[in-house]
Residue, then its C-alpha position, 0 to 999 in steps of 0.5 A: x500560542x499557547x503550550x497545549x495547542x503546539x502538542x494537540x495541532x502535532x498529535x493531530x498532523x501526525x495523526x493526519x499524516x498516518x491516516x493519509x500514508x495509511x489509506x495511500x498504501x491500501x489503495x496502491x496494494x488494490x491496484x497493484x493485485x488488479x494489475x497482477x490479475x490482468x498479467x496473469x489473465x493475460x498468461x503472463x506467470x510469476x517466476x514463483x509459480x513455474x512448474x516444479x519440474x525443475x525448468 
């Protein structure tokens, strides 16, 4: 094995672990505003979003 193959096949499973971390979070954070639009469709509210009035 030679000194450049170690270096490029770690740049490269670095690179292949950041795309993957990358796209598994873009693909959780749809599926949790999905999620979130189903709860408030169904009248379910954030506590962030109560009326002003102080209740």
């Amino acid at each position: 094995m030679t000194h450049a193959f170690y270096v490029y096949s770690a740049y490269g499973f670095a690179a292949l672990l950041t795309i993957a971390v990358t796209l598994w979070v873009w693909a959780d954070g749809r599926a949790r505003r999905k999620e979130l639009a189903v709860l408030e469709a169904s009248g379910i509210r954030r506590r962030s979003a109560r009326a002003k009035d102080g209740a």
